[in-house]
C-alpha positions as CSV (number, residue, x, y, z in Angstrom):
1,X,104.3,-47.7,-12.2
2,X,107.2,-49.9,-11.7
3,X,106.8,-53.2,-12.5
4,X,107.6,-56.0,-9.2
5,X,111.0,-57.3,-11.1
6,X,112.4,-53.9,-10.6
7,X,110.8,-53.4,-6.8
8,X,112.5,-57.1,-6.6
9,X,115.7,-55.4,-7.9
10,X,116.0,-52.2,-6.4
11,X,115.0,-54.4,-2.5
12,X,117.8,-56.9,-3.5
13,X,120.5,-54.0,-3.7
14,X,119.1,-52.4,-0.7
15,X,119.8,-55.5,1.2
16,X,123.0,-56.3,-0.3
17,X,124.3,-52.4,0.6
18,X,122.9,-53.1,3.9
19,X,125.9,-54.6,5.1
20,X,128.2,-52.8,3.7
21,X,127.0,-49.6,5.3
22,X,127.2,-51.1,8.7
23,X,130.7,-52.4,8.2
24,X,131.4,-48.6,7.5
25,X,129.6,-47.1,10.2
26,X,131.3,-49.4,12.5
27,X,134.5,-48.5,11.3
28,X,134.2,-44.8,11.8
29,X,133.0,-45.7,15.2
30,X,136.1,-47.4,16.2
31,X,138.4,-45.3,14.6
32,X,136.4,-42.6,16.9
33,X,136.9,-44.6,19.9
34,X,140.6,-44.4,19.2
35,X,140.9,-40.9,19.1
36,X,143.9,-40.8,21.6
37,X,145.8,-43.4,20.2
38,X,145.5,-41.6,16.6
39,X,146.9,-38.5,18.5
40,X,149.8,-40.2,20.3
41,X,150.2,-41.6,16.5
42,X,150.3,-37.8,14.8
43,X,152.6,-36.3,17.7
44,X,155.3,-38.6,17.3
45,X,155.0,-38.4,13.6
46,X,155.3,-34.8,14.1
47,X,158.2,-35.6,16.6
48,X,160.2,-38.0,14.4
49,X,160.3,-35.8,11.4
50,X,161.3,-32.8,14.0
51,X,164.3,-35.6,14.6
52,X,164.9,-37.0,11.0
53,X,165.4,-33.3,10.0
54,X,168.1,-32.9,12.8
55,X,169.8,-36.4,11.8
56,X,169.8,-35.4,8.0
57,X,171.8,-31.6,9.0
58,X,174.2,-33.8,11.5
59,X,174.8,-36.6,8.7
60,X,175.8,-33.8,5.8
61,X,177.7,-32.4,8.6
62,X,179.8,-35.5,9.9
63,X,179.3,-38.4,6.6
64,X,179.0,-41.3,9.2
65,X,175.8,-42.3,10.1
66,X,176.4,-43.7,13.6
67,X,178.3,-40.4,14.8
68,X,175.1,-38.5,13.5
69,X,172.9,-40.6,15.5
70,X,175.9,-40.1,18.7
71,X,175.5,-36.4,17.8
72,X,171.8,-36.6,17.9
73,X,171.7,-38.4,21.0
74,X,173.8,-36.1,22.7
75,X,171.6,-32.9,21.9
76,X,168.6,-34.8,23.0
77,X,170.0,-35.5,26.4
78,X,171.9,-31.9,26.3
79,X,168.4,-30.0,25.5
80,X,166.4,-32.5,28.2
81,X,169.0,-31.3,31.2
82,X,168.4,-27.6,29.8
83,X,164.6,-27.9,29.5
84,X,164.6,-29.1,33.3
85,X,167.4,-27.4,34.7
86,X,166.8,-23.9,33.0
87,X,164.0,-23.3,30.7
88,X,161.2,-24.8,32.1
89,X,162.1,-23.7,36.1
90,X,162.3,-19.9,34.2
91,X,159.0,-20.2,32.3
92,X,157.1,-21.7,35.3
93,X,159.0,-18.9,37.3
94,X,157.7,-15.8,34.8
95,X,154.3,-17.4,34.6
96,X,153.7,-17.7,38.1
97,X,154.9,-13.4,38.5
98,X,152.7,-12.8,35.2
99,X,149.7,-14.4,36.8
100,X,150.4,-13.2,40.2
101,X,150.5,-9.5,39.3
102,X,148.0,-9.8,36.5
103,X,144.9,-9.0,39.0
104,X,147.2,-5.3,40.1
105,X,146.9,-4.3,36.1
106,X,143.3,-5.7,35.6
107,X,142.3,-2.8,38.8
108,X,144.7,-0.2,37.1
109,X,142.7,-0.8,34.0
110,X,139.2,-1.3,35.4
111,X,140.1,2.4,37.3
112,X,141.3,4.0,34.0
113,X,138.2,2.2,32.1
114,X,135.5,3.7,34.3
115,X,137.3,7.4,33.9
116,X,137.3,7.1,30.1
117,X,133.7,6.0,30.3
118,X,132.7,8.6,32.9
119,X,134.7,11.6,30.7
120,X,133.1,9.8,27.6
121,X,129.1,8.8,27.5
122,X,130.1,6.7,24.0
123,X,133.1,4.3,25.3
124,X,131.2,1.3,26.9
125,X,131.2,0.1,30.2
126,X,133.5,-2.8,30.6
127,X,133.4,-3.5,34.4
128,X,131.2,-6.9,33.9
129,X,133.9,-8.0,31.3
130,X,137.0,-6.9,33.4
131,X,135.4,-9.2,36.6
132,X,135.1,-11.7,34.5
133,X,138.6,-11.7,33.8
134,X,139.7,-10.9,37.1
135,X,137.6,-14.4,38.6
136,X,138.9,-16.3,35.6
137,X,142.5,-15.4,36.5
138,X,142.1,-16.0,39.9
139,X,141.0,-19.4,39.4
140,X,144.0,-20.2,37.2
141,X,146.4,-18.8,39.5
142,X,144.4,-20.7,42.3
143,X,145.0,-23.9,40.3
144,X,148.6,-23.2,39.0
145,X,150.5,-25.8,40.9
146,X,148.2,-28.1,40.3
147,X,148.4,-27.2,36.4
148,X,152.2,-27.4,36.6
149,X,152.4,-30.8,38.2
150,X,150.2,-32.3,35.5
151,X,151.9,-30.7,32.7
152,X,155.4,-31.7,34.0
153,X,153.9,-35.3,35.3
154,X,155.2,-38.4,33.2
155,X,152.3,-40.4,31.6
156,X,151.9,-43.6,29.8
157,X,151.4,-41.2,26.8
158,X,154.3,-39.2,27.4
159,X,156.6,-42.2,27.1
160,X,154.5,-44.2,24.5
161,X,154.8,-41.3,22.0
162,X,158.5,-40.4,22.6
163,X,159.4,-44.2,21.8
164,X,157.5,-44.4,18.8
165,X,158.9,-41.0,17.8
166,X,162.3,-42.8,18.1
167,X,161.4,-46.0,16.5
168,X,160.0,-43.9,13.7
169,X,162.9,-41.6,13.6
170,X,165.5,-44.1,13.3
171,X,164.0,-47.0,11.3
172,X,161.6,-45.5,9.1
173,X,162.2,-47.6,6.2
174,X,160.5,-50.8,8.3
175,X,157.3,-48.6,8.4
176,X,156.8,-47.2,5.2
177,X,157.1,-51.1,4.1
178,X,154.5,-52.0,6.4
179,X,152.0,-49.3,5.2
180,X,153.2,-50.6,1.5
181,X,152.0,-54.1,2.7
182,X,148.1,-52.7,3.0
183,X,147.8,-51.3,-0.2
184,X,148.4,-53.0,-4.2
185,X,151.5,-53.1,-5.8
186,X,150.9,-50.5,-8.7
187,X,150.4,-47.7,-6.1
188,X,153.4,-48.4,-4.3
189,X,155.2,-45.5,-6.4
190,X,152.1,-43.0,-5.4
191,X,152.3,-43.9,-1.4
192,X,156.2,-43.5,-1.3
193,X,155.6,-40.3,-3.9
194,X,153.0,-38.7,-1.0
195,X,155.1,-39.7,2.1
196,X,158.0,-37.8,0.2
197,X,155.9,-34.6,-0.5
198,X,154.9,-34.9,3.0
199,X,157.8,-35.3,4.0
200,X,159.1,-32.2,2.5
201,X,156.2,-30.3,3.4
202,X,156.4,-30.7,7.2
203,X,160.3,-30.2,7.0
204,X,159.5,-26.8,5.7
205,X,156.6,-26.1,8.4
206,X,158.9,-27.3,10.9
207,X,162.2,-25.1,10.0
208,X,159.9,-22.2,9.0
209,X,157.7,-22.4,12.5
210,X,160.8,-22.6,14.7
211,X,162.9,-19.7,12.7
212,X,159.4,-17.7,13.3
213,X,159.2,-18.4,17.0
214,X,162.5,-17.3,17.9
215,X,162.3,-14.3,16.1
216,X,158.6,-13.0,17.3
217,X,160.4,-13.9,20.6
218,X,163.5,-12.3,21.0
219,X,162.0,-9.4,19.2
220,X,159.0,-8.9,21.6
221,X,161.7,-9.4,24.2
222,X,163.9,-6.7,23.2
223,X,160.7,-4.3,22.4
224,X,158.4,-4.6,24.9
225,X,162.0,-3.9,27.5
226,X,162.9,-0.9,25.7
227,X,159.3,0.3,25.8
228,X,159.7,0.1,29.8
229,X,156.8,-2.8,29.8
230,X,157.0,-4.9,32.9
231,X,157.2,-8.7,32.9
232,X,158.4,-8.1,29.2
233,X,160.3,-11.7,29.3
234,X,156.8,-13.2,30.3
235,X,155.3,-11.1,27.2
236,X,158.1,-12.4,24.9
237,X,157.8,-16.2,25.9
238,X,154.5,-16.2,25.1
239,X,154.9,-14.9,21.8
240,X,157.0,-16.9,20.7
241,X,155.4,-19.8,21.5
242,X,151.7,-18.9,20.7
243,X,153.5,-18.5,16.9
244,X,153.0,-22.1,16.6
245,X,149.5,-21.6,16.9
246,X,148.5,-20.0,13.3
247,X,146.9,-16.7,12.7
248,X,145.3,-16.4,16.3
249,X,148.5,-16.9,17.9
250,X,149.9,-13.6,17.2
251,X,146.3,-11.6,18.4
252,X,146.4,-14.1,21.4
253,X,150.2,-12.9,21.9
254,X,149.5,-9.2,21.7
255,X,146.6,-9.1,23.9
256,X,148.5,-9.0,27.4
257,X,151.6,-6.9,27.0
258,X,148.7,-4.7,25.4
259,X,146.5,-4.9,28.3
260,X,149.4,-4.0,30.4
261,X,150.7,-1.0,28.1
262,X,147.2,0.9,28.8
263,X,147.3,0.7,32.3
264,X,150.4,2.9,32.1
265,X,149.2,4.9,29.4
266,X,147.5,5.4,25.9
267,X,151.1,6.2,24.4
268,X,152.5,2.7,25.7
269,X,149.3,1.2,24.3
270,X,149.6,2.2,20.9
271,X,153.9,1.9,20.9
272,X,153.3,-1.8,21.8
273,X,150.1,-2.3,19.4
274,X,152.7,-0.4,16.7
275,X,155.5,-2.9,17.6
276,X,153.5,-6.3,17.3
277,X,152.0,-5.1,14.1
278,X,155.9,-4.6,12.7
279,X,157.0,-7.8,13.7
280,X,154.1,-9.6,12.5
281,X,154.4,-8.4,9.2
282,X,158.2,-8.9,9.0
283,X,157.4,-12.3,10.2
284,X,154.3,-12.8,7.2
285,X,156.1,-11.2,4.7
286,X,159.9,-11.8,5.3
287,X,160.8,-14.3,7.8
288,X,158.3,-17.4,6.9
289,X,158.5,-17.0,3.1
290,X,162.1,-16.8,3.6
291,X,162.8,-19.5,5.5
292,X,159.7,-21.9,4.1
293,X,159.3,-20.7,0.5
294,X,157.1,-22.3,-1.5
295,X,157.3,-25.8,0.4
296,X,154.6,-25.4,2.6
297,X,151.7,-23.0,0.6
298,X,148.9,-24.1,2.6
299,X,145.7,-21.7,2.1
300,X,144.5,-19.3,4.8
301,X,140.7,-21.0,4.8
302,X,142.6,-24.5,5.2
303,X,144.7,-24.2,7.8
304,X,141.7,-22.1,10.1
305,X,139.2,-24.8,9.3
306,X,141.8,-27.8,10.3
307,X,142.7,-25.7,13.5
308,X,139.0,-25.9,14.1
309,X,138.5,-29.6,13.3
310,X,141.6,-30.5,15.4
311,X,141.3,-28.7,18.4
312,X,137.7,-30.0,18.6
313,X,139.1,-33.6,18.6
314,X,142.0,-33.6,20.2
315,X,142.1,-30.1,22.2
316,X,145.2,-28.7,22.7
317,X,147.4,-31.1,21.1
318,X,145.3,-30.8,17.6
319,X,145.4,-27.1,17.4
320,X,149.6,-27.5,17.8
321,X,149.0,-30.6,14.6
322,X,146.7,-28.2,13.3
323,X,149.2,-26.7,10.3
324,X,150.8,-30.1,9.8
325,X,147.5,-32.1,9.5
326,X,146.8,-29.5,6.7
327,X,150.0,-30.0,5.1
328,X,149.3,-34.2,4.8
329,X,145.7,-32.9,3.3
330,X,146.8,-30.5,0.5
331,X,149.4,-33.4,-0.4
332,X,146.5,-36.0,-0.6
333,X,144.6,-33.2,-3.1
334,X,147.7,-32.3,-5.0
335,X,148.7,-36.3,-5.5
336,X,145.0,-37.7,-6.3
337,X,143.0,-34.7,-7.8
338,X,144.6,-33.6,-11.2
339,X,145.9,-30.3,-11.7
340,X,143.9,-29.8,-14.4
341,X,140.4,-30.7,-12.3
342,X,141.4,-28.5,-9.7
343,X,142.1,-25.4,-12.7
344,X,138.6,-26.1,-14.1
345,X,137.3,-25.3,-10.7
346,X,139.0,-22.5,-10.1
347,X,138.4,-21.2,-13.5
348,X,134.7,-21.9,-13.1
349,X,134.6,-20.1,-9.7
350,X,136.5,-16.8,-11.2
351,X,133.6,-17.1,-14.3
352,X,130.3,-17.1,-11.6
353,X,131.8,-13.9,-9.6
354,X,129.6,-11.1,-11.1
């Protein structure tokens, strides 16, 4: 039974932890609250490396700083007037055709569906599903304009992060000695060591991501025309860009020029099943560790779960920070856990598998 000097003792730390634990709890409350400005914090991050990289090709390119940042300038403002002149008119333009003629393919298919299940008592009936599609499609196609207006709208947001993506881009020196501020003296050499790493990291992402797009683009361009697939720009835009997104981008990718392809024909379904399998394993096994290497080597399990964590915080925009948010995390673990802890776990994981 314990005696009432230790009650006494065991109350007092309760009541001195007491406080303690609220300060925490309201900490992680506010840093809840500020959800969006943490996310208008990470995209420009993302942003000003995107522009750091491009500054540090232009500076080996040129050797004066100042023409470097003319040069930079000058490519922003040239790639702005594309995006609105050309780019984005022709991606609103294919969408629009894409989403318009979508409902036509989603009858060929429900037709061709309900023959293969009528000829074949074991293929289910997918009527229920392909309504649901059809409604769903509708209803973005319904509220398209709408979509397009907010999505090319400028917000508060819009403008906040491209400034601080500047700011950070072309005085980053001011920052990293304001974070070194916050933190002791003898772990200055760690924080500037992790920012580095980071650094480097995200570089590598970055470079390796873009190279990745263009080529799972222009190759689904080229294949899905030869293959005689309608709307096969459509198809190809949206491969490329859904490569950002990791692992489910290329099934997300596939799945209408696939769609499509059957309501032609079972051959056109399996040559365009045949040529996204090709080009996603030249991009997994050619292209990205080509172009990335070793820089990035984030694990499978890590990037999914961070796709999952992000997205469910900050939607859209956290499943496009999802691979660099897990770039920032394996540096954290590689700089504060030693390698050797990390080997003893793995070791002792390989000794429990039977």
């Amino acid at each position: 039974m314990a005696s009432f000097k230790e009650k006494e003792s065991g109350w007092s730390q309760l009541t001195h932890g007491a406080p303690l634990a609220v300060l925490v709890a309201a900490a992680l409350y506010i840093l809840y609250q500020l959800l969006p400005v943490w996310k208008i914090v990470a995209l420009a991050t993302l942003i000003a490396v995107i522009l750091r990289t491009l500054l540090r090709w232009l500076y080996r390119l040129v050797r004066i700083r100042w023409v470097a940042v003319f040069l930079l300038i000058g490519l922003m403002v040239g790639f702005s007037v594309l995006l609105a002149a050309v780019i984005v008119p022709s991606i609103i333009f294919e969408t629009q055709t894409l989403l318009s003629t979508l409902p036509n393919y989603l009858n060929a298919l429900s037709g061709r569906l309900e023959q293969l299940h009528s000829n074949f008592s074991l293929i289910p009936d997918f009527s229920k599903s392909l309504n649901q599609l059809r409604n769903f499609t509708n209803q973005i196609l319904a509220t398209f304009p709408i979509l397009v207006s907010q999505v090319l709208g400028i917000t508060f947001d819009t403008v906040a992060t491209l400034i601080l993506a500047v700011y950070m881009a072309y005085n980053p020196n001011a920052l990293i000695s304001g974070i070194l501020r916050l933190v002791p003296r003898k772990h200055h050499q760690r924080i500037q060591r992790v920012l580095k790493a980071t650094e480097v990291r995200l570089r590598g992402w970055i470079f390796g991501t873009g190279i990745a797009m263009l080529f799972l683009g222009v190759g689904a361009t080229l294949g899905l025309a030869v293959l005689g697939i309608p709307l096969y720009l459509s198809f190809g835009i949206i491969a490329g860009v859904f490569e950002i997104v990791p692992y489910f981008g290329s099934i997300a990718g596939t799945f209408l020029p696939a769609l499509v392809a059957f309501t032609i024909s079972p051959l056109k379904l399996l040559l365009v099943l045949g040529l996204f399998l090709i080009l996603n394993q030249i991009d997994a096994h050619i292209v990205q560790p080509l172009v990335m290497g070793r820089q990035v080597n984030i694990h499978p399990v890590m990037v999914i779960l961070t796709f999952l964590v992000m997205g469910k915080l900050f939607g859209f925009v956290g499943v496009l920070l999802a691979v660099p948010a897990a770039a920032v995390i394996v540096t954290l673990i590689d700089e504060f856990v030693p390698a050797s802890d990390r080997s003893l776990a793995v070791d002792a994981s390989n000794n429990s598998e039977p």
